[in-house]
TIPA-721647 format. One record per residue (C-alpha): residue number from 0; residue in three letters; x, y, z. Coordinates in steps of 0.5 Angstrom, whole numbers, plus 2048, in hexadecimal, padded with zeros to 3 digits. Example, Ala and Ser with C-alpha at 12.3 -4.5 7.8 and 13.67 -1.06 7.14 Angstrom:
2
+-----+------+-----+-----+-----+
! pos ! code !   x !   y !   z !
+-----+------+-----+-----+-----+
!   0 !  ALA ! 819 ! 7F7 ! 810 !
!   1 !  SER ! 81B ! 7FE ! 80E !
+-----+------+-----+-----+-----+
END
This chain:
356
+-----+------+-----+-----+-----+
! pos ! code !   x !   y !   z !
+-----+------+-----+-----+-----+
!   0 !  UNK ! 8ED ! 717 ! 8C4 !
!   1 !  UNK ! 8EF ! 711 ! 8C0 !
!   2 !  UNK ! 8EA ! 70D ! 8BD !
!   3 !  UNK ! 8EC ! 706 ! 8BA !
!   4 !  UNK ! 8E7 ! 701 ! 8B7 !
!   5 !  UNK ! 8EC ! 6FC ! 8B9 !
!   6 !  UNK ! 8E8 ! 6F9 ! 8BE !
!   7 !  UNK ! 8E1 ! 6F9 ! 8BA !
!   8 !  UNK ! 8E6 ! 6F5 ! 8B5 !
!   9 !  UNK ! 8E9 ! 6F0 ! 8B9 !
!  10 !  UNK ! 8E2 ! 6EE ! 8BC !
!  11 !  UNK ! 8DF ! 6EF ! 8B4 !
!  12 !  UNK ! 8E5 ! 6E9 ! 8B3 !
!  13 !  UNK ! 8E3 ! 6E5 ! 8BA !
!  14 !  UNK ! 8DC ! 6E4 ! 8B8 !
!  15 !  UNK ! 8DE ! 6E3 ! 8B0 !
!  16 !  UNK ! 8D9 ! 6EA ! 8AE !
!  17 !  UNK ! 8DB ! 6EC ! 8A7 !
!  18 !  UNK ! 8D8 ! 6F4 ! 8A8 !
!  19 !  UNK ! 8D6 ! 6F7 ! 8AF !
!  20 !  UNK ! 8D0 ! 6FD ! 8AE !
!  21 !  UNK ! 8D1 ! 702 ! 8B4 !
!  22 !  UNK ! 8CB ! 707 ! 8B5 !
!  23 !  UNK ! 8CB ! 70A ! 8BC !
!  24 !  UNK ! 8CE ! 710 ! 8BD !
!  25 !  UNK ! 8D1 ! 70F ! 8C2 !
!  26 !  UNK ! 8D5 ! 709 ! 8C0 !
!  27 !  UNK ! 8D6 ! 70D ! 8B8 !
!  28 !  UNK ! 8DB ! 712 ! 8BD !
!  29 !  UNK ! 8DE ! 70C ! 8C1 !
!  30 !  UNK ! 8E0 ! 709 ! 8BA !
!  31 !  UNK ! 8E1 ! 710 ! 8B5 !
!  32 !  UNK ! 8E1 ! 716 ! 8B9 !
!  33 !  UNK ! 8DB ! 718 ! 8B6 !
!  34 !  UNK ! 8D6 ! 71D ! 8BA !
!  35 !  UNK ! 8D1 ! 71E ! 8B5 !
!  36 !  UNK ! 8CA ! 71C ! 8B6 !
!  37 !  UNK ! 8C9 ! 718 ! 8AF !
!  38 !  UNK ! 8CE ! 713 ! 8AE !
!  39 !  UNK ! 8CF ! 70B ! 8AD !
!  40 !  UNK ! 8D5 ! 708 ! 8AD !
!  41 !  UNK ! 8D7 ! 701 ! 8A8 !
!  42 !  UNK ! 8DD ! 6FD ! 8AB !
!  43 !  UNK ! 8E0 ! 6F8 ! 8A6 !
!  44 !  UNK ! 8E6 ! 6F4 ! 8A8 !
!  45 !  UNK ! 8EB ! 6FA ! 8A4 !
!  46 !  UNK ! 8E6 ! 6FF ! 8A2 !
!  47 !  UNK ! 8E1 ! 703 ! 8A7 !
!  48 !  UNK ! 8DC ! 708 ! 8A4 !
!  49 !  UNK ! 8DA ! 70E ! 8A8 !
!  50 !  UNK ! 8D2 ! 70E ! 8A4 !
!  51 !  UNK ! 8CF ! 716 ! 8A6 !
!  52 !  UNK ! 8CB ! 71C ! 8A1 !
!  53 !  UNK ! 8CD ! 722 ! 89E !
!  54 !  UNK ! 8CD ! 726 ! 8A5 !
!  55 !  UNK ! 8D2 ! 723 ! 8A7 !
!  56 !  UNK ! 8D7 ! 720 ! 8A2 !
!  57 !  UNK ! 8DC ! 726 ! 8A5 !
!  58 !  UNK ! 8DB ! 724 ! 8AB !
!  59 !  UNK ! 8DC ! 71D ! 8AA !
!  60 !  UNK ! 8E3 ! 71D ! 8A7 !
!  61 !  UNK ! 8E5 ! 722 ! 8AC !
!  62 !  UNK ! 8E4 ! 71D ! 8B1 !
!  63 !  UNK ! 8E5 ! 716 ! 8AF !
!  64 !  UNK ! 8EB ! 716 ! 8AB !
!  65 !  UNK ! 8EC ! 70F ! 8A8 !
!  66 !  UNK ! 8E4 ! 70E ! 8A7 !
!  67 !  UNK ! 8E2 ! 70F ! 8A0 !
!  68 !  UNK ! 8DC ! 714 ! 8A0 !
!  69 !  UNK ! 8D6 ! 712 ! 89C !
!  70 !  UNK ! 8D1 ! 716 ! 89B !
!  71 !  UNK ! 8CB ! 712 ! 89B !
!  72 !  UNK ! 8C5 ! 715 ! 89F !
!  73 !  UNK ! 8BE ! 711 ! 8A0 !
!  74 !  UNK ! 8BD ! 70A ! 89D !
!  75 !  UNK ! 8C3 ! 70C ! 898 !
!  76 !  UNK ! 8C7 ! 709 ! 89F !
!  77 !  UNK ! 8C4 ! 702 ! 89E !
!  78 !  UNK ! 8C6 ! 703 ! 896 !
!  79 !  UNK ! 8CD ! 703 ! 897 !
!  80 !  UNK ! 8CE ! 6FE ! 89D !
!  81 !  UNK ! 8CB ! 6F9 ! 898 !
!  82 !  UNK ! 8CF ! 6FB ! 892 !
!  83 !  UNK ! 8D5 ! 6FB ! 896 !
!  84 !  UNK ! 8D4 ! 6F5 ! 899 !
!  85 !  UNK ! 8D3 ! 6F2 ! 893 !
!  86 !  UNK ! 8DA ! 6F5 ! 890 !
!  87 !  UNK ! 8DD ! 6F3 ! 896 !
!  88 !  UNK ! 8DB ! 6EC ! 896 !
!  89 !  UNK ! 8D8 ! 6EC ! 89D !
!  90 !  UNK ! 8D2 ! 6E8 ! 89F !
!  91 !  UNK ! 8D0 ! 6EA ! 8A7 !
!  92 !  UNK ! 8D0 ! 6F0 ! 8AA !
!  93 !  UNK ! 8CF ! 6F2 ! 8B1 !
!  94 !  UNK ! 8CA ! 6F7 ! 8B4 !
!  95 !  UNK ! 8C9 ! 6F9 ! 8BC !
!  96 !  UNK ! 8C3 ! 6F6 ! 8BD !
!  97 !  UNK ! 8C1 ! 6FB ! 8C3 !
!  98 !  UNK ! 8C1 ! 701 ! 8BE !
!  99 !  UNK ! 8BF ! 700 ! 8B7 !
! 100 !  UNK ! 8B8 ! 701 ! 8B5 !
! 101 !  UNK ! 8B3 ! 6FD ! 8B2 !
! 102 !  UNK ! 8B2 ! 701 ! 8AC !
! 103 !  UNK ! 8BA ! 701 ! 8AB !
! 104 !  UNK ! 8BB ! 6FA ! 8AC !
! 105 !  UNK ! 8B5 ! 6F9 ! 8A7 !
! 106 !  UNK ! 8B8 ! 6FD ! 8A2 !
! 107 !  UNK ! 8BF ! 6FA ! 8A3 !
! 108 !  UNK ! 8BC ! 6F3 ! 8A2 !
! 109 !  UNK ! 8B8 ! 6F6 ! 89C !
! 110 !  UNK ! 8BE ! 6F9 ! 899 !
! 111 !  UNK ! 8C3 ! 6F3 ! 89B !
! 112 !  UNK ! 8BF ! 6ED ! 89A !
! 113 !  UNK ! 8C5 ! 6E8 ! 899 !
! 114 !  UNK ! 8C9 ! 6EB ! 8A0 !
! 115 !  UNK ! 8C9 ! 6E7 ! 8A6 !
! 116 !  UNK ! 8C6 ! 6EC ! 8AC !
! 117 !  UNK ! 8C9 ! 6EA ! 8B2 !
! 118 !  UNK ! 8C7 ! 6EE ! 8B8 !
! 119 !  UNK ! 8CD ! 6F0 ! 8BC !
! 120 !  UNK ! 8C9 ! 6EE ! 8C4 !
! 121 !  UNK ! 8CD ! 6F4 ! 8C6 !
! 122 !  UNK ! 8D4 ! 6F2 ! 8C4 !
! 123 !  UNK ! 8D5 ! 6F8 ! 8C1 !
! 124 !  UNK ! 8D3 ! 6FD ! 8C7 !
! 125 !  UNK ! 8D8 ! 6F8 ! 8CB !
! 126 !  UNK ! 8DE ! 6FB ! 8C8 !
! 127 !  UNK ! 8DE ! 702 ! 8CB !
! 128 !  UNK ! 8DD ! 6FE ! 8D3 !
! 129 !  UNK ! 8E4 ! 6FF ! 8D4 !
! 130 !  UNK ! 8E6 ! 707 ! 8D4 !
! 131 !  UNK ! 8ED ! 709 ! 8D1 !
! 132 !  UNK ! 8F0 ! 70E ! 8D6 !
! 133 !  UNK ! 8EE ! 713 ! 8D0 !
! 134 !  UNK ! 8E8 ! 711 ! 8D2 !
! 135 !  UNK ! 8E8 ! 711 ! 8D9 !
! 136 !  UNK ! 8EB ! 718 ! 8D9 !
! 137 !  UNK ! 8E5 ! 71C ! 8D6 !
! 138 !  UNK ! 8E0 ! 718 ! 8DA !
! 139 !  UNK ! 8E4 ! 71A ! 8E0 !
! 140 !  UNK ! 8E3 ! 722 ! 8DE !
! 141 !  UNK ! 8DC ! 721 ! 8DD !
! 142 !  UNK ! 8DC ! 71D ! 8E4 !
! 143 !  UNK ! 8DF ! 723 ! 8E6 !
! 144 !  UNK ! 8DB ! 728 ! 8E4 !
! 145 !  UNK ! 8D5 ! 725 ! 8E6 !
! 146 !  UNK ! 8D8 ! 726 ! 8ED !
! 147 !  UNK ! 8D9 ! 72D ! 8EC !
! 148 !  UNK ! 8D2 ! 72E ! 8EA !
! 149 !  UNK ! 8CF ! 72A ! 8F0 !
! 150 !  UNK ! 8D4 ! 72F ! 8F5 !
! 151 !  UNK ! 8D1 ! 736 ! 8F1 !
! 152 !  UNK ! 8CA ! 733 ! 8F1 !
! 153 !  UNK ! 8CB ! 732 ! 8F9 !
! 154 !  UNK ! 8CA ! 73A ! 8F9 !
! 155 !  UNK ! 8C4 ! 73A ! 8F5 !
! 156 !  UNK ! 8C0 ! 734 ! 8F9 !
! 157 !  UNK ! 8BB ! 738 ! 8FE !
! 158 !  UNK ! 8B4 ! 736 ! 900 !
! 159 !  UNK ! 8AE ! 739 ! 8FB !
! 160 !  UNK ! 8B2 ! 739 ! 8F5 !
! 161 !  UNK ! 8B0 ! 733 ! 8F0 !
! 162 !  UNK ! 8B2 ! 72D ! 8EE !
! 163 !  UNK ! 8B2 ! 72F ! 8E6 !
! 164 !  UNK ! 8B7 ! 737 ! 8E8 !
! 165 !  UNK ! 8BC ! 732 ! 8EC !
! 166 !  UNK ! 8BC ! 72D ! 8E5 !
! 167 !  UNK ! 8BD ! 733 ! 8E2 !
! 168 !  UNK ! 8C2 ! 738 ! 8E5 !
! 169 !  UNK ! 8C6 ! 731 ! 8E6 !
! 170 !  UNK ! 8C6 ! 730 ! 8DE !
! 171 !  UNK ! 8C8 ! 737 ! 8DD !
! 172 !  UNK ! 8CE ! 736 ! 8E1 !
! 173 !  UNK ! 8D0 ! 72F ! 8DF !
! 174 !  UNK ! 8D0 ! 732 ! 8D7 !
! 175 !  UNK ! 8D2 ! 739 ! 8D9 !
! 176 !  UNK ! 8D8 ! 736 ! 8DC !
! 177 !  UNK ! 8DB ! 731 ! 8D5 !
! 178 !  UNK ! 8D5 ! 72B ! 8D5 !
! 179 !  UNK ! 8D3 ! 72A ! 8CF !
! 180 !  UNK ! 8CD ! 728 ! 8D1 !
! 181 !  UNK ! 8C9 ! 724 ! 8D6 !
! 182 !  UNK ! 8CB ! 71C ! 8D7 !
! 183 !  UNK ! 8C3 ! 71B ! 8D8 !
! 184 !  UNK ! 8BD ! 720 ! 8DA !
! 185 !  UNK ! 8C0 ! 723 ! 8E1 !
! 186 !  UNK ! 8BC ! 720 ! 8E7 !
! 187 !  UNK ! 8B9 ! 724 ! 8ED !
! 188 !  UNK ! 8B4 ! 721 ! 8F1 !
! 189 !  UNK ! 8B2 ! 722 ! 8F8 !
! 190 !  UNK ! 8AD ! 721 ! 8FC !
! 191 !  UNK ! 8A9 ! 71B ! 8FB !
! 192 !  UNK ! 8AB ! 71B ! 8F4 !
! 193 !  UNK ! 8B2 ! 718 ! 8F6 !
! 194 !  UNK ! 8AE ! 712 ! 8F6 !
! 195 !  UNK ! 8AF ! 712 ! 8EE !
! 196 !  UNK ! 8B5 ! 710 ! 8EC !
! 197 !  UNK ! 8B5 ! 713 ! 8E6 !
! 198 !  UNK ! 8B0 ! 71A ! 8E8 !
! 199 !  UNK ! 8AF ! 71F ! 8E3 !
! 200 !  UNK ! 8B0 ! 725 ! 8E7 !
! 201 !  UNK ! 8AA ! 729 ! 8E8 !
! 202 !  UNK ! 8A7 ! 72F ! 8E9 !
! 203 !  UNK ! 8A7 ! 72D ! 8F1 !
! 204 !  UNK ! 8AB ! 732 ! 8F6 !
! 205 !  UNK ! 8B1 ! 72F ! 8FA !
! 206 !  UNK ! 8AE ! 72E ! 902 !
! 207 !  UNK ! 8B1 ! 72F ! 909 !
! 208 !  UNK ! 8B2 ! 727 ! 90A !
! 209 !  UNK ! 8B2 ! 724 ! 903 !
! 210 !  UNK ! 8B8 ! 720 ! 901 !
! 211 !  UNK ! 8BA ! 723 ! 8FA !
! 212 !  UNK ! 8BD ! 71D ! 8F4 !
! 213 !  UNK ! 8C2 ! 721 ! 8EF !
! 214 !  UNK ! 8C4 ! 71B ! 8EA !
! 215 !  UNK ! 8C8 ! 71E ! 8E4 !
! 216 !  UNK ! 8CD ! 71F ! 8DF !
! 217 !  UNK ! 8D2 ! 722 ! 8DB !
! 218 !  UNK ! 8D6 ! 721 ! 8D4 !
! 219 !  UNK ! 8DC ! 723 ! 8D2 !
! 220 !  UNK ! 8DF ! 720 ! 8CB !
! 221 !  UNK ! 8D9 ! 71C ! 8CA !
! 222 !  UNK ! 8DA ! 718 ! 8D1 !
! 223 !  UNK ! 8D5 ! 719 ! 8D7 !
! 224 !  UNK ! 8D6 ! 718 ! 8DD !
! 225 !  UNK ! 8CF ! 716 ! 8E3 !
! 226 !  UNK ! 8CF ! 719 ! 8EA !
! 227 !  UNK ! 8C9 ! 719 ! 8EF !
! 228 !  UNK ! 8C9 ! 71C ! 8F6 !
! 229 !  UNK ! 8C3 ! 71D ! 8FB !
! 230 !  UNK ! 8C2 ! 723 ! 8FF !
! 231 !  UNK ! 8BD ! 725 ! 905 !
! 232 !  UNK ! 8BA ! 72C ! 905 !
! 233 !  UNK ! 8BA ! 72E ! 90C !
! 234 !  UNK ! 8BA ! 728 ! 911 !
! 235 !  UNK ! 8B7 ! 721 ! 90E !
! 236 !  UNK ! 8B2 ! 71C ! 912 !
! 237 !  UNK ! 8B6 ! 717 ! 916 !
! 238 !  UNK ! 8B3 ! 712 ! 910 !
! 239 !  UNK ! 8B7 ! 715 ! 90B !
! 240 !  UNK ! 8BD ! 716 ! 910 !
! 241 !  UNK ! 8BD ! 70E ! 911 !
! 242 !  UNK ! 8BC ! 70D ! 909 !
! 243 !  UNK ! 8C1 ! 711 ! 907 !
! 244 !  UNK ! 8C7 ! 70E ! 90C !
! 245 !  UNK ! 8C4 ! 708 ! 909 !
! 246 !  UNK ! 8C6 ! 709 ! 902 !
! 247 !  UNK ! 8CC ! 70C ! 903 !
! 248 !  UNK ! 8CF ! 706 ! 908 !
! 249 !  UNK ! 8CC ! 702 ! 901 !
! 250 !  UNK ! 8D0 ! 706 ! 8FC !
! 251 !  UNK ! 8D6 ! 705 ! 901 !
! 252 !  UNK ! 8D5 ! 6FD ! 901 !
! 253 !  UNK ! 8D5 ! 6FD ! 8FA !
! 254 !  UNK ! 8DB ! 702 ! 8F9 !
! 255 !  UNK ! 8DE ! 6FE ! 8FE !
! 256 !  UNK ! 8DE ! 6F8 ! 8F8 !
! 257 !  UNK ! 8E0 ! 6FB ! 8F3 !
! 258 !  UNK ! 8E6 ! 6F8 ! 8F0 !
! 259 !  UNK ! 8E9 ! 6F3 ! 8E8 !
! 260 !  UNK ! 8E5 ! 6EE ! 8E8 !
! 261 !  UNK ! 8DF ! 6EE ! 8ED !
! 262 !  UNK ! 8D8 ! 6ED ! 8E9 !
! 263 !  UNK ! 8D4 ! 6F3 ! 8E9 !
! 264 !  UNK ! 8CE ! 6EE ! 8EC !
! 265 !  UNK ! 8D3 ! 6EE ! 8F2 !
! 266 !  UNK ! 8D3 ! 6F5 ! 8F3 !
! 267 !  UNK ! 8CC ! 6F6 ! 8F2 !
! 268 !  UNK ! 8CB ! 6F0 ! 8F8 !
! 269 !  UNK ! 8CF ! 6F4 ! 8FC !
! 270 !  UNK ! 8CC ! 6FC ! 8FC !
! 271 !  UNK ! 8C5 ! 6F7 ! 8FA !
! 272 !  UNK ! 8C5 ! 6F2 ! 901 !
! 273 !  UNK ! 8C7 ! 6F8 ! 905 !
! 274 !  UNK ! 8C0 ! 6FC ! 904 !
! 275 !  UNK ! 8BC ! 6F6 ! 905 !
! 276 !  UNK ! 8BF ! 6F5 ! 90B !
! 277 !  UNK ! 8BD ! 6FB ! 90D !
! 278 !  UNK ! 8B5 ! 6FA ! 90A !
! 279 !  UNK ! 8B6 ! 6FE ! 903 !
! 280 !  UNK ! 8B7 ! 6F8 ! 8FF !
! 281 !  UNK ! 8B0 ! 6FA ! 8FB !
! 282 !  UNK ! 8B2 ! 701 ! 8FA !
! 283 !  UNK ! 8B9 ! 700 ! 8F8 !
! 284 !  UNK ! 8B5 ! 6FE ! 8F0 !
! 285 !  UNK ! 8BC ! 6FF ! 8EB !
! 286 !  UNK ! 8C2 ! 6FD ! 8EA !
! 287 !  UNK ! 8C8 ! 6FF ! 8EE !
! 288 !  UNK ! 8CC ! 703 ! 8E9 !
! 289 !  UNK ! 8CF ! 702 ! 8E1 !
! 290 !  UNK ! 8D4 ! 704 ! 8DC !
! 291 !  UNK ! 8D5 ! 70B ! 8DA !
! 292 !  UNK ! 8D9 ! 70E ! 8D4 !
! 293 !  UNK ! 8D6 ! 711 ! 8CD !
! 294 !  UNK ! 8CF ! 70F ! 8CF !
! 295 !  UNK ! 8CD ! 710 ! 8D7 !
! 296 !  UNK ! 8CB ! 709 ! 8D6 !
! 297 !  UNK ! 8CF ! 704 ! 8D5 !
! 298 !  UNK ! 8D2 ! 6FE ! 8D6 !
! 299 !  UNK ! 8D3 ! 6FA ! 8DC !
! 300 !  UNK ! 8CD ! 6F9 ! 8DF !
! 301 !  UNK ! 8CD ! 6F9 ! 8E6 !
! 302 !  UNK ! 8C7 ! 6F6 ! 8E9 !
! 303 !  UNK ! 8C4 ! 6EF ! 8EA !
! 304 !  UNK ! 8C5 ! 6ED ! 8E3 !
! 305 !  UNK ! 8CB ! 6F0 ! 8E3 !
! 306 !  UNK ! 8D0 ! 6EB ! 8DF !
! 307 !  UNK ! 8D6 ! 6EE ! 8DE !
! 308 !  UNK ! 8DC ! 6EF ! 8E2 !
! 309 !  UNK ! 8DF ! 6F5 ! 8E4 !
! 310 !  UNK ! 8E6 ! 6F6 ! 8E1 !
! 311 !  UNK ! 8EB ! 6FC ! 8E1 !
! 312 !  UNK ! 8E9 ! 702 ! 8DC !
! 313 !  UNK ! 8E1 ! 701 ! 8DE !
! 314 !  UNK ! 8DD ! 707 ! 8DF !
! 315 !  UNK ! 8D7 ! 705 ! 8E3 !
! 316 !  UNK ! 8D3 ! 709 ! 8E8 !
! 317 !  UNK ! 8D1 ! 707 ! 8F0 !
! 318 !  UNK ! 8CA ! 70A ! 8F1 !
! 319 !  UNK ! 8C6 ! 706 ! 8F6 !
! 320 !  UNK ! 8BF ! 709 ! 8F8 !
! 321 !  UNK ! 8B9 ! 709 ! 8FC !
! 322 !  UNK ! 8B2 ! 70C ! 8FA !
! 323 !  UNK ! 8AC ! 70C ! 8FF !
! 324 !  UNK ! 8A6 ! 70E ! 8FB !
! 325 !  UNK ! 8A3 ! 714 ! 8FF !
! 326 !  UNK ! 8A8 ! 716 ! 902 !
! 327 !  UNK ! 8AF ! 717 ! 8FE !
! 328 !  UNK ! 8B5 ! 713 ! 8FC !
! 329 !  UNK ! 8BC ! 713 ! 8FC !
! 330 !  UNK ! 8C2 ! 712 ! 8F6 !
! 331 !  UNK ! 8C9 ! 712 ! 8F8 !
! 332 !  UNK ! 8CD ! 711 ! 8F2 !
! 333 !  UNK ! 8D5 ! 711 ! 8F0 !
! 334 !  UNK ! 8D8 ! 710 ! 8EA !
! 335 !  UNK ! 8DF ! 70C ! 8EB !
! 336 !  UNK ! 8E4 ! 709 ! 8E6 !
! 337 !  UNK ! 8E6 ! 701 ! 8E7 !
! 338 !  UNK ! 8EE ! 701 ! 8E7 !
! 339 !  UNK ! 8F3 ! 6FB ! 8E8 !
! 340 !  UNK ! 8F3 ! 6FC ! 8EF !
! 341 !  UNK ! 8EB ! 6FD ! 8F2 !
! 342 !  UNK ! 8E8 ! 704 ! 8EF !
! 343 !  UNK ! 8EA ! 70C ! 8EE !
! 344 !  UNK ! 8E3 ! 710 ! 8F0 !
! 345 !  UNK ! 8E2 ! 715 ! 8EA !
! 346 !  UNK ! 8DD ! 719 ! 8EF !
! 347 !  UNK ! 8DF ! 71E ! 8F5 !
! 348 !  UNK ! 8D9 ! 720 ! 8F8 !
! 349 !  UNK ! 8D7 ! 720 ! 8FF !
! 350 !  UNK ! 8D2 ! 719 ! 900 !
! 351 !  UNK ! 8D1 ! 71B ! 908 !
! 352 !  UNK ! 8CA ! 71E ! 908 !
! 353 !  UNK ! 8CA ! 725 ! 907 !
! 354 !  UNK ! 8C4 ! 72A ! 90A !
! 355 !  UNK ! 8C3 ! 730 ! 907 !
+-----+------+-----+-----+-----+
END
């Protein structure tokens, strides 16, 4: 991959900020490369500092050529940026708002009384929304993998085995098979369990005529991918047959959508108006879907907030839901790239409701 800073630095100028401090690991290995856990990056207009400590010195020439590697651990991080800053000249520094903590803001203010601290509202975490083909390419071999992973588990699903020994044996799989890790914990929830979007699996064993909700994903070369499909064990209630028909036409709606220029808020309208026609309003409660790359979680945000507009090289999930408490829920969720001409879907698995 190649890492250029240029876009931090073009967004440093348009917003006349002398220094950019980069503190989420993620965006540390958007701009440098780095994959340590214990890095800060200084950015000026024509020096950039890799700031980490003595474990990862190595690590951090090796990875980040062009940086220069500080060892500074601690609260000696916040010393060099404020003698730095004085050398240099600089009197603003931006920060990412949504990842530098109470304790280090204190310090840096401490440190660097004579700095003007500029939260960045999230400009910075924005650079990565548009996905390099580089980029693009390793989530589409996460997304890949995650295919393969739910097919192998479709062996393994049976009535009496616990929602925890499914997450398991799919975790397995996945890392046994070139994942680096998980994107998030691994989602198995059946039964009346389906009702919570976010379940934990549990101890509980799979029944004849629960739906089953697998949410998950893998990551290769640091870029993650997310994919959720819902199963039955054996033949479901015509209640879950109904929600599931639902949620899929939703999706169908929304990928029906998607192409440059249309809002995010548009998209979620789509699959969102489709439910509640059909009386799910109230239990569709989250977004529609929202960015992927380095973090599972990224921008945009497609939900009824949803301020952005789609553009060629995002990366976004479509996963409408319906949870009815007691008695289960349903997820289908695709994984899709916005190109020129509409969307390429990163995601192959079956989305007809498959009975095991």
């Amino acid at each position: 991959m190649i890492y250029s800073i240029d876009k931090l630095k073009d967004a440093m100028e348009n917003n006349n900020i002398g220094a950019s401090l980069i503190i989420q690991n993620e965006s540390i290995r958007y701009f440098s490369g780095f994959t340590g856990s214990n890095a800060l990056l200084l950015i000026l207009a024509d020096k950039k500092y890799l700031i980490t400590d003595f474990r990862y010195i190595r690590q951090a020439k090796s990875q980040s050529p062009g940086f220069e590697v500080i060892d500074a651990p601690g609260t000696k991080a916040f010393d060099f940026i404020s003698e730095t800053c004085t050398d240099l000249k600089v009197d603003s520094l931006w920060f990412e708002d949504g990842t530098l903590t109470y304790k280090q803001y204190s310090n840096l203010a401490k440190k660097a009384s004579f700095l003007d601290l500029i939260p960045d509202e999230g400009k910075i975490f924005k650079l990565r929304i548009l996905k390099t083909e580089d980029e693009v390419n390793n989530i589409r071999k996460a997304a890949a993998l995650a295919d393969k992973g739910f097919t192998y588990l479709l062996d393994f699903i049976k009535s009496g085995t616990s929602e925890k020994k499914v997450a398991l044996e799919l975790e397995f799989y996945l890392r046994k098979n070139g994942s680096e890790g998980l994107a998030f914990p691994i989602i198995a929830a059946s039964g009346p369990n389906g009702a919570l979007p976010h379940a934990e699996p549990s101890d509980r064993m799979l029944e004849d005529g629960d739906f089953l909700t697998l949410d998950f994903g893998c990551i290769v070369n640091g870029y993650c991918s997310d994919i959720t499909r819902t199963v039955a064990i054996g033949e479901p209630a015509d209640k879950l047959k109904e929600i599931y028909r639902i949620t899929l036409e939703a999706q169908e709606k929304a990928l029906g959508q998607l192409r440059p220029g249309i809002s995010c808020m548009l998209v979620d309208k789509h699959a969102r108006d489709h439910i509640t026609t059909h009386g799910y309003g109230p239990n569709f409660g989250h977004g529609l879907g929202h960015g992927v790359g380095l973090h599972v979680h990224e921008e945009p945000r497609l939900s009824p907030q949803g301020a952005e507009t789609l553009q060629p090289g995002m990366v976004v999930t479509i996963e409408p839901g319906i949870y009815i408490p007691d008695l289960g829920g349903v997820r289908i969720e695709d994984l899709v790239l916005i190109t020129k001409d509409g969307y390429d879907n990163l995601v192959t698995s079956k989305k007809d409701l498959i009975i095991i």
